[in-house]
C-alpha positions as CSV (number, residue, x, y, z in Angstrom):
1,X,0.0,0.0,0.0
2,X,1.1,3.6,-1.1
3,X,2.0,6.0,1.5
4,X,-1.2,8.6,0.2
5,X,-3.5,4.8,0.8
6,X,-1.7,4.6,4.4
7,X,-2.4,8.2,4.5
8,X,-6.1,8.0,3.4
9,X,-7.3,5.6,6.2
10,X,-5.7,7.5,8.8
11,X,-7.8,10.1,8.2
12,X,-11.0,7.6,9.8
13,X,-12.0,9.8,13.0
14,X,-13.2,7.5,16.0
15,X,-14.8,8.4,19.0
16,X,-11.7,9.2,21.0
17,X,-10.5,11.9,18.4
18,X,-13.3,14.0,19.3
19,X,-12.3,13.8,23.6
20,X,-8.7,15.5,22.5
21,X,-10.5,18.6,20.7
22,X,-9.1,21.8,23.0
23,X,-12.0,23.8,23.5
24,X,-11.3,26.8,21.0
25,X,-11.2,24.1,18.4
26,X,-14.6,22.9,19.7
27,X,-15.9,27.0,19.2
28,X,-14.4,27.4,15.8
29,X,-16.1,24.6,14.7
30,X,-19.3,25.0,16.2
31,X,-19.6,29.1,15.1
32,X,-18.6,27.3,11.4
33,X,-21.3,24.9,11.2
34,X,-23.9,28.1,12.2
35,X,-22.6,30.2,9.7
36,X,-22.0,27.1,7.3
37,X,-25.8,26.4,7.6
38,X,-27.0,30.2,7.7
39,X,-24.9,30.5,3.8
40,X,-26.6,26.6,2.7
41,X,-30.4,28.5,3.6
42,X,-29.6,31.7,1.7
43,X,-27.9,29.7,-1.5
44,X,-30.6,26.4,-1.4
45,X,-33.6,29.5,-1.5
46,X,-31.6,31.2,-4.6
47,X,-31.0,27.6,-5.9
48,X,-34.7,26.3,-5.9
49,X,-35.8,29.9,-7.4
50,X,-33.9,29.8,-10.2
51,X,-34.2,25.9,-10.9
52,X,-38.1,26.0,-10.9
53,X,-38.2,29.0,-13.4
54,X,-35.7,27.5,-15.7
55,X,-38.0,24.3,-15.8
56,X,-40.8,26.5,-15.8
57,X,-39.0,28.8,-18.6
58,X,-39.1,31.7,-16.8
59,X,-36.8,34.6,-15.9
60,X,-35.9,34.1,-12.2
61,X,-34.4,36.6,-9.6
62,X,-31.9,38.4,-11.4
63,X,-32.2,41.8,-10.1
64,X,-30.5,41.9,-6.5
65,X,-26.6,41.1,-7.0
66,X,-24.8,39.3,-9.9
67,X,-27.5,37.7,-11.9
68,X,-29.8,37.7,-9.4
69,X,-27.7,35.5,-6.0
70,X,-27.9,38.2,-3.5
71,X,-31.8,38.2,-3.8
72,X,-32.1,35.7,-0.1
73,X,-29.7,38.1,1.6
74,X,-31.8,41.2,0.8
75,X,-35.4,39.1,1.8
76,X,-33.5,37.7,4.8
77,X,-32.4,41.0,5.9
78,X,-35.9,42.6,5.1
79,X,-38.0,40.3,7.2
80,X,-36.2,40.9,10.7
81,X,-37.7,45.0,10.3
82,X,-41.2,44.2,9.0
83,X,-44.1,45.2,11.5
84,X,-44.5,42.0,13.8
85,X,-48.6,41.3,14.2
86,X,-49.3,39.3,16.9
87,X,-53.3,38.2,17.4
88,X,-54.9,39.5,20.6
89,X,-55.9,35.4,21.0
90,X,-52.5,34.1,21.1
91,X,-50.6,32.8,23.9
92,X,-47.6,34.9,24.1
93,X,-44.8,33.0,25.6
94,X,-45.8,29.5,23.8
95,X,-46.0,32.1,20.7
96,X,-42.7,33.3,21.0
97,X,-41.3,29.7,21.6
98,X,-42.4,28.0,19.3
99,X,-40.3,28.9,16.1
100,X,-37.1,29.0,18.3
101,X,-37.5,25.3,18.9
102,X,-38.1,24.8,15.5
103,X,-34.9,26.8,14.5
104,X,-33.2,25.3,17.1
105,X,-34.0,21.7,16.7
106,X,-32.5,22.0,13.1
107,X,-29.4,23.5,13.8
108,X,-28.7,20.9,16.7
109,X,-28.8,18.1,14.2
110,X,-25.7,19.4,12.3
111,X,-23.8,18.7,15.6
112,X,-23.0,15.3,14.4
113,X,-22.9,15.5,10.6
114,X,-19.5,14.0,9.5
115,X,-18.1,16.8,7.0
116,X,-14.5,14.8,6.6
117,X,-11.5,12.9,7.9
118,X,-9.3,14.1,10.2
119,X,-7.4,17.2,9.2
120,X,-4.8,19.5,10.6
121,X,-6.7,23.5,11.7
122,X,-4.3,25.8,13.3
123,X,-1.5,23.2,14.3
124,X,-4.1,20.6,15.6
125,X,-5.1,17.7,14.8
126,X,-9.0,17.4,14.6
127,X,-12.1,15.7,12.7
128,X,-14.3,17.7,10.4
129,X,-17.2,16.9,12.7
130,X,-18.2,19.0,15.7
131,X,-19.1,16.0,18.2
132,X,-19.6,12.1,17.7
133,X,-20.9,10.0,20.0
134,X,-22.4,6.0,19.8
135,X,-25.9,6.9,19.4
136,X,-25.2,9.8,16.5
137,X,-28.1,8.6,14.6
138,X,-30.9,8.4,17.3
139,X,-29.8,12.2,18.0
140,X,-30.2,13.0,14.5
141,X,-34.3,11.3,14.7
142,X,-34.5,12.9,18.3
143,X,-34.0,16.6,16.8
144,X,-36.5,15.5,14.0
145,X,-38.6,14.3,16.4
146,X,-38.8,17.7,18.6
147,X,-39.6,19.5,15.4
148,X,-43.1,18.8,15.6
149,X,-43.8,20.3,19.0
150,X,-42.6,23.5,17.5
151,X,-45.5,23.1,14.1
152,X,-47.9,21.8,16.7
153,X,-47.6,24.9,19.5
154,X,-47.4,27.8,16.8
155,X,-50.7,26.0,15.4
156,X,-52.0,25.7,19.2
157,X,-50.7,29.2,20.1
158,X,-51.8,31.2,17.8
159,X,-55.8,31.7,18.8
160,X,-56.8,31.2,14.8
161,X,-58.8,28.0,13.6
162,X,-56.8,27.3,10.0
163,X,-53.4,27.8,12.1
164,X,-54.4,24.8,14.3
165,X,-55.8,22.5,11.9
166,X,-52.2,23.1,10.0
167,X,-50.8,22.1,12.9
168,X,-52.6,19.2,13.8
169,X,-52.4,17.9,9.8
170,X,-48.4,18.5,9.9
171,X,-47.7,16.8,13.3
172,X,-49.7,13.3,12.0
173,X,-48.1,14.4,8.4
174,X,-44.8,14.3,10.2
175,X,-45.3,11.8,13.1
176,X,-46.1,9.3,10.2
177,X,-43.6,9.5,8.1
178,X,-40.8,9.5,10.3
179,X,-41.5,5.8,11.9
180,X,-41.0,4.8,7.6
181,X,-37.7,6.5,8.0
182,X,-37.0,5.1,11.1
183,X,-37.8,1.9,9.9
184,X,-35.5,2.6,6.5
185,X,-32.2,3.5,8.9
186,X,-32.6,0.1,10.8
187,X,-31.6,-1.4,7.5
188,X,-28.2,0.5,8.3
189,X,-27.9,-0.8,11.6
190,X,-28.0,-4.0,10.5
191,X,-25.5,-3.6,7.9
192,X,-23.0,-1.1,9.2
193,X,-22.9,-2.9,13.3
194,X,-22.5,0.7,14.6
195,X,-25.2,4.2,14.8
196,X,-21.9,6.4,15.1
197,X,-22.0,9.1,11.9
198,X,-18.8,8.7,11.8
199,X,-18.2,5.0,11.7
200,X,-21.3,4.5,9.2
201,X,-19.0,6.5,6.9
202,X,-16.4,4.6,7.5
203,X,-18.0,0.9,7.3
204,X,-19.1,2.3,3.3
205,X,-15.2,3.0,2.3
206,X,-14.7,-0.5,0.5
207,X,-17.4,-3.3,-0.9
208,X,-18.7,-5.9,1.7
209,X,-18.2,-9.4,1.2
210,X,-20.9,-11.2,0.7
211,X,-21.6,-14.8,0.4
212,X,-24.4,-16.1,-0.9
213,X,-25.0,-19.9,-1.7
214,X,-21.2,-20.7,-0.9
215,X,-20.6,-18.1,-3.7
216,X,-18.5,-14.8,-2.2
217,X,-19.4,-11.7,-4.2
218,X,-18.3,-8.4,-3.1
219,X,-21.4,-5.8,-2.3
220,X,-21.1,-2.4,-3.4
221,X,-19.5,-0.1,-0.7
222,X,-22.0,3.0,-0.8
223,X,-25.8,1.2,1.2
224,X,-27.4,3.5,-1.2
225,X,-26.7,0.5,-3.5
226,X,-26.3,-2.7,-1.0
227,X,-29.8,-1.3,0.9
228,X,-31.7,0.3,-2.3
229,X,-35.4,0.0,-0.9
230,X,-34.1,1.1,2.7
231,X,-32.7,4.4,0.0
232,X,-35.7,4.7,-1.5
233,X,-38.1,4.9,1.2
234,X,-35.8,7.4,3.1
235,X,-36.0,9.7,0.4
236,X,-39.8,9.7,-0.2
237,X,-40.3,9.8,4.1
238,X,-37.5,12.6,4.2
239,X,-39.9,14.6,1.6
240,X,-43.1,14.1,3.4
241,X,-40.9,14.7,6.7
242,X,-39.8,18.3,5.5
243,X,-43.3,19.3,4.5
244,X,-42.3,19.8,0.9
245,X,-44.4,19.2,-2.7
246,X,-45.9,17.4,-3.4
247,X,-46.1,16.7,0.5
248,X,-46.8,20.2,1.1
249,X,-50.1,20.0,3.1
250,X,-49.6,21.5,6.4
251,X,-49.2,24.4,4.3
252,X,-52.1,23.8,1.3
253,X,-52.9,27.6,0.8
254,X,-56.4,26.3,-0.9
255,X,-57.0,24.6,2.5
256,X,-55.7,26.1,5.4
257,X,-54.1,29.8,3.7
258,X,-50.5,29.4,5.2
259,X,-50.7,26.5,7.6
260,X,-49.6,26.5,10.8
261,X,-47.9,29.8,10.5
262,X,-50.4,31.7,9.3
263,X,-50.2,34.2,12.0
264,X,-47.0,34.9,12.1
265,X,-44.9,38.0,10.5
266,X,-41.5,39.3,10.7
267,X,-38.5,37.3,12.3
268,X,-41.0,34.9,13.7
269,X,-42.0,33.8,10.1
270,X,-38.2,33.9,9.0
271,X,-37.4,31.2,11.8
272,X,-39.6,29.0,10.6
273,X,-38.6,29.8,6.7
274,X,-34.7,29.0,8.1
275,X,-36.0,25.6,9.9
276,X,-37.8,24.0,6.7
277,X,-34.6,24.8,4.2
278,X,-32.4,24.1,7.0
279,X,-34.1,20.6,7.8
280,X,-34.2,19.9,3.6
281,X,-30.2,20.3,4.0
282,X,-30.3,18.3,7.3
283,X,-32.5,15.0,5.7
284,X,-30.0,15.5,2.4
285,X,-26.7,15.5,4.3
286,X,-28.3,12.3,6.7
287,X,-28.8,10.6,3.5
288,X,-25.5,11.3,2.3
289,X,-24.0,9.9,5.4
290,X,-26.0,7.0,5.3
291,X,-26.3,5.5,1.9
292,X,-23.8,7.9,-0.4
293,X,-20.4,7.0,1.5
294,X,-20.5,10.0,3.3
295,X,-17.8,12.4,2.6
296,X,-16.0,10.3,0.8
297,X,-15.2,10.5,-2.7
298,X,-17.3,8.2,-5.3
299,X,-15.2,4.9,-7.2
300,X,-14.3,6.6,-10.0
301,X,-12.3,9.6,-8.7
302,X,-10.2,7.0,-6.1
303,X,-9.5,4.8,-8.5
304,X,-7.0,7.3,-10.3
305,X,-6.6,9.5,-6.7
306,X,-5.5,8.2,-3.9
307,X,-5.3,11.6,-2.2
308,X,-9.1,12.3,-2.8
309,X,-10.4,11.7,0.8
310,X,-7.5,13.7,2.6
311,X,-6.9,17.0,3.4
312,X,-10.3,19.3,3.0
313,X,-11.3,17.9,-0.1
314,X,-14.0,15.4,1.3
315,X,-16.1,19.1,2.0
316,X,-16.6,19.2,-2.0
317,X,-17.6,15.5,-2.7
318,X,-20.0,15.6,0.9
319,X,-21.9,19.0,-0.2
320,X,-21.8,17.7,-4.0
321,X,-23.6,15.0,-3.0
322,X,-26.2,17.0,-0.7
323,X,-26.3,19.5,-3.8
324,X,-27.5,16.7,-5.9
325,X,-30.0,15.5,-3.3
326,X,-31.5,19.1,-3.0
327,X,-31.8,18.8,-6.3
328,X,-34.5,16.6,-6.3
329,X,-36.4,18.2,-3.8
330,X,-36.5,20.6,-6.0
331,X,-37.1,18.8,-9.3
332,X,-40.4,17.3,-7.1
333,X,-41.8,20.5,-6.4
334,X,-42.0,21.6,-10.1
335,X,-43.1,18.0,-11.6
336,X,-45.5,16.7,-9.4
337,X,-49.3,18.1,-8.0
338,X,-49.9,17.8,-4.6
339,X,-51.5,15.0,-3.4
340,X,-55.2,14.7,-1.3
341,X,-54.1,14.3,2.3
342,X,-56.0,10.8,3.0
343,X,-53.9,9.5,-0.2
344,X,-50.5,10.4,1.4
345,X,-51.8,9.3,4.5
346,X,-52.7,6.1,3.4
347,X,-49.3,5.8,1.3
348,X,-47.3,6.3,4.3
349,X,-49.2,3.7,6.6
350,X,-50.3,1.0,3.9
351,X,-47.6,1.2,1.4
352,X,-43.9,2.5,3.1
353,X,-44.2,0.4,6.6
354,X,-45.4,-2.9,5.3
355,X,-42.8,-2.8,2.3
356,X,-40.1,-1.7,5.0
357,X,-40.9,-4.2,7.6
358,X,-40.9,-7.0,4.9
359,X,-37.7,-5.5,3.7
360,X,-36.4,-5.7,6.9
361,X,-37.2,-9.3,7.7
362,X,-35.5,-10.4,4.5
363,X,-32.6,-8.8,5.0
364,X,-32.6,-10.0,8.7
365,X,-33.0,-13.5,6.9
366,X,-30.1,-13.3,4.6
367,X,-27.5,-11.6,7.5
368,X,-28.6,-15.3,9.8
369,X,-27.7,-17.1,5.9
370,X,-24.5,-15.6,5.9
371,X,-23.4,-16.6,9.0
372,X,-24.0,-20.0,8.4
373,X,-26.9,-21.1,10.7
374,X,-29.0,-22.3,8.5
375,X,-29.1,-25.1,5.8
376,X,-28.7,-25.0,2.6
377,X,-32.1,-26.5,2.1
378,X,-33.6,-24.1,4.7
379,X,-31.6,-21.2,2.2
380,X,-33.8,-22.2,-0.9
381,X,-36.9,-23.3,0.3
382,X,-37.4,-20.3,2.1
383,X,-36.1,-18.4,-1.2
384,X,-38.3,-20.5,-3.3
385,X,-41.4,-19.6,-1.0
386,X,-40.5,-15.7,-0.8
387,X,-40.1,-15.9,-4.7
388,X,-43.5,-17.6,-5.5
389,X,-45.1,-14.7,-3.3
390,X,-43.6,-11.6,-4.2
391,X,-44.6,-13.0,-8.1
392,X,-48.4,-13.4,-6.3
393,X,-49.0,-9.9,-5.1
394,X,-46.7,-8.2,-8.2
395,X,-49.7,-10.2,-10.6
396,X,-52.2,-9.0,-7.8
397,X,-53.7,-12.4,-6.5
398,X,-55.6,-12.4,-4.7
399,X,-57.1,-10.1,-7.3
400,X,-59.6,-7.5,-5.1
401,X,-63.2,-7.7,-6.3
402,X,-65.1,-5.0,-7.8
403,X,-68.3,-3.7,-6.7
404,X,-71.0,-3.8,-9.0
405,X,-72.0,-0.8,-10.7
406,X,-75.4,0.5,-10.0
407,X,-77.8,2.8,-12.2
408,X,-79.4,5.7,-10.1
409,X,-83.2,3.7,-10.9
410,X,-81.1,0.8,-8.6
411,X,-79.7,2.9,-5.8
412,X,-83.0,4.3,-5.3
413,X,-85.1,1.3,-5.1
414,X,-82.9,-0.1,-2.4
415,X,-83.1,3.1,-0.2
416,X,-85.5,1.4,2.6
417,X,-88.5,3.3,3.0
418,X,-89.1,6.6,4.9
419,X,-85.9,8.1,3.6
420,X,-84.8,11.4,2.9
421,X,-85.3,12.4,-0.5
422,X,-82.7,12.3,-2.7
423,X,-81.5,15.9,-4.0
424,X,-81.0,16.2,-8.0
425,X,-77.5,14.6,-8.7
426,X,-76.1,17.1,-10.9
427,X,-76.6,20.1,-8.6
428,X,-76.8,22.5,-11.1
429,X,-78.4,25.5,-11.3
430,X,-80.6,26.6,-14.5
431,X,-78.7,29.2,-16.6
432,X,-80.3,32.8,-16.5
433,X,-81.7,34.0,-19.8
434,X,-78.7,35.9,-20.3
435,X,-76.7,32.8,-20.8
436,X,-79.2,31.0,-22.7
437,X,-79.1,34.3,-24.7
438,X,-75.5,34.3,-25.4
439,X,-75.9,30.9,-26.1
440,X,-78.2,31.0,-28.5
441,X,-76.4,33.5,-30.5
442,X,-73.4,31.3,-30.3
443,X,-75.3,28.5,-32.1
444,X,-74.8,27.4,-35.7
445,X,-77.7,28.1,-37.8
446,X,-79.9,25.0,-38.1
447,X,-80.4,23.5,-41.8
448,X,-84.1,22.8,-43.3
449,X,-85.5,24.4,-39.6
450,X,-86.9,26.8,-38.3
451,X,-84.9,30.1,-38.4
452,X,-84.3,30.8,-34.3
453,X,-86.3,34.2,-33.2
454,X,-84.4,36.5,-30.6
455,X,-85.9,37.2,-27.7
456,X,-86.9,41.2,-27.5
């Protein structure tokens, strides 16, 4: 092995790198990650603008700055001196709160984003990663988790009917799509042994070996490929998680005008504007950790550069990747309608959970394989009976019956007697005789009839 290879792993941080940080190192990196996240909010907001009107073939903001990038930094710095309204119903102090937690709960997940290996800042020796700890991943659910009391209280708090129904609609919204993403990072438990950030990255630098049917292969290293449903269904969880299109309704302006923050204005309304772009980045850079090797630098560009994952260069592979994955966020918002809320509700519950607890127990199944413990009879009948069902429901047997189609004449004979009458089914009012006017001017004169007299 080179000396840049020997070079390349010892740049894997563990847990005890982060217990010799001195505590200045410890500020400069957490004041970084602030202002690392503040620049991400004001560049993603310029970057979805100007994404959605080129696919929309449109002019986007091109006034404010060079062609149009300092157009966040003059709305962010506008909205802090706007006139603050606060409703004479509203509970003040939970008022006030409840966008702080909100702002805070989605900086505090940064905390143990891995941004790169080990690296030398100001004659030290530290990891590109504020803290680490065992449990990295269950603080990264628990800061998604205490973003819903923050949507939930400025709903509750605010004294105004639509405000609370937002709330309540985006705390189920977000309630049920996190146990499918919960459910997608067990996958990654399983695989990886560990729930560090920081090891996860590390257990993705090289391909797995795998051995299946006394045949070794070697897996893929990124789990975005090894774990591709576990992938998948964090993606469409992390977009119903954030609130975003087609996801979007906590916030469906035809239903509920603004959501849960309906009533807020000024730097209130900003922190909640800075948590939803900030948690978009946050689910983006979690799924880069997990499933797209981290910070580390994709096949191609190691095979040729050994000296790729060194130094600070694993900051422009990690926020390439997350670039890519904002991407489609964005890419989703200008495609697709929204969707009717009992349909995303019923996707999340009867499609996502099932799929990932089945995906779960086969993958459980295949990890006890490996190791030997079962037969290789036990291997291919189970296959064989896992095979012959997955064929069942993709051909949809048991095919679901149909329920007979009946005529009006039908439905109304079976009514049982003494009901309510039935009002006309069309529900339509007769047209004034100005329209039937208009109309009948409109109308093509008739051939061999009678010529149509005007009315006076």
């Amino acid at each position: 092995m080179s000396e840049l290879a020997v070079a390349a792993h010892a740049v894997d941080p563990t847990l005890e790198t982060f217990e010799n940080d001195v505590w200045w190192i410890v500020l400069i990196k957490l004041v970084g990650v602030f202002v690392l996240l503040l620049l991400l909010t004001l560049f993603t907001i310029n970057y979805e603008r100007k994404v959605v009107a080129r696919m929309a073939v449109r002019p986007g903001p091109n006034q404010v700055g060079p062609k149009g990038w300092l157009q966040s930094l003059s709305d962010g710095m506008k909205l802090p001196f706007k006139e603050e309204i606060i409703p004479k119903t509203a509970d003040k102090v939970v008022y006030f709160i409840a966008p702080v937690i909100s702002a805070t709960t989605a900086f505090t997940a940064f905390s143990v984003m891995p941004f790169g290996g080990v690296v030398t800042m100001f004659g030290q020796k530290t990891a590109l990663q504020l803290t680490d700890v065992p449990v990295s991943v269950l603080v990264l659910l628990a800061c998604s988790s205490m973003s819903v009391y923050g949507v939930v209280l400025a709903g509750w708090a605010s004294g105004s009917t639509y405000p609370l129904l937002g709330g309540l609609r985006s705390s189920a919204q977000m309630i049920s799509y996190e146990v499918a993403m919960g459910l997608s990072i067990v996958a990654v438990f399983m695989t990886a042994g560990t729930m560090s950030t920081s090891q996860i990255v590390k257990a993705q630098a090289s391909g797995t070996p795998v051995e299946i049917f006394g045949t070794e292969l070697t897996a893929p290293g990124w789990y975005a490929v090894q774990l591709l449903p576990s992938f998948i269904i964090y993606m469409i969880a992390a977009v119903g998680e954030t609130n975003r299109a087609p996801f979007d309704l906590p916030e469906a302006e035809s239903e509920l005008v603004g959501g849960f923050h309906t009533e807020y204005s000024s730097f209130k309304f900003a922190l909640f504007f800075l948590a939803e772009y900030i948690n978009m980045i946050t689910v983006s850079a979690f799924a880069t950790t997990l499933f797209l090797g981290g910070w580390r630098a994709p096949a191609p560009i190691t095979t040729f550069w050994e000296g790729a994952n060194s130094g600070y260069w694993p900051l422009l592979w990690f926020f390439g990747k997350v670039l890519i994955l904002l991407f489609g966020f964005i890419w989703l918002r200008a495609t697709l309608p929204r969707m009717r809320y009992d349909q995303f509700m019923r996707f999340g519950w009867k499609v996502l959970i099932p799929v990932n607890l089945v995906w779960i127990l086969c993958l459980a199944f295949f990890k006890v394989a490996r190791s030997g413990q079962i037969s290789d009879t036990a291997k291919w009948t189970t296959t064989a009976v896992v095979a012959v069902l997955v064929l069942a429901v993709a051909w949809g047997w048991p095919a679901p019956k149909k329920p007979k189609q009946l005529s009006l004449e039908e439905e109304l004979h079976q009514r049982p007697p003494g009901s309510f009458p039935v009002p006309p089914m069309d529900l339509q009012v007769p047209p004034s005789p100005r329209a039937r006017r208009a109309v009948a001017e409109r109308a093509p004169a008739t051939v061999g009839g009678e010529p149509e007299t005007k009315e006076v």
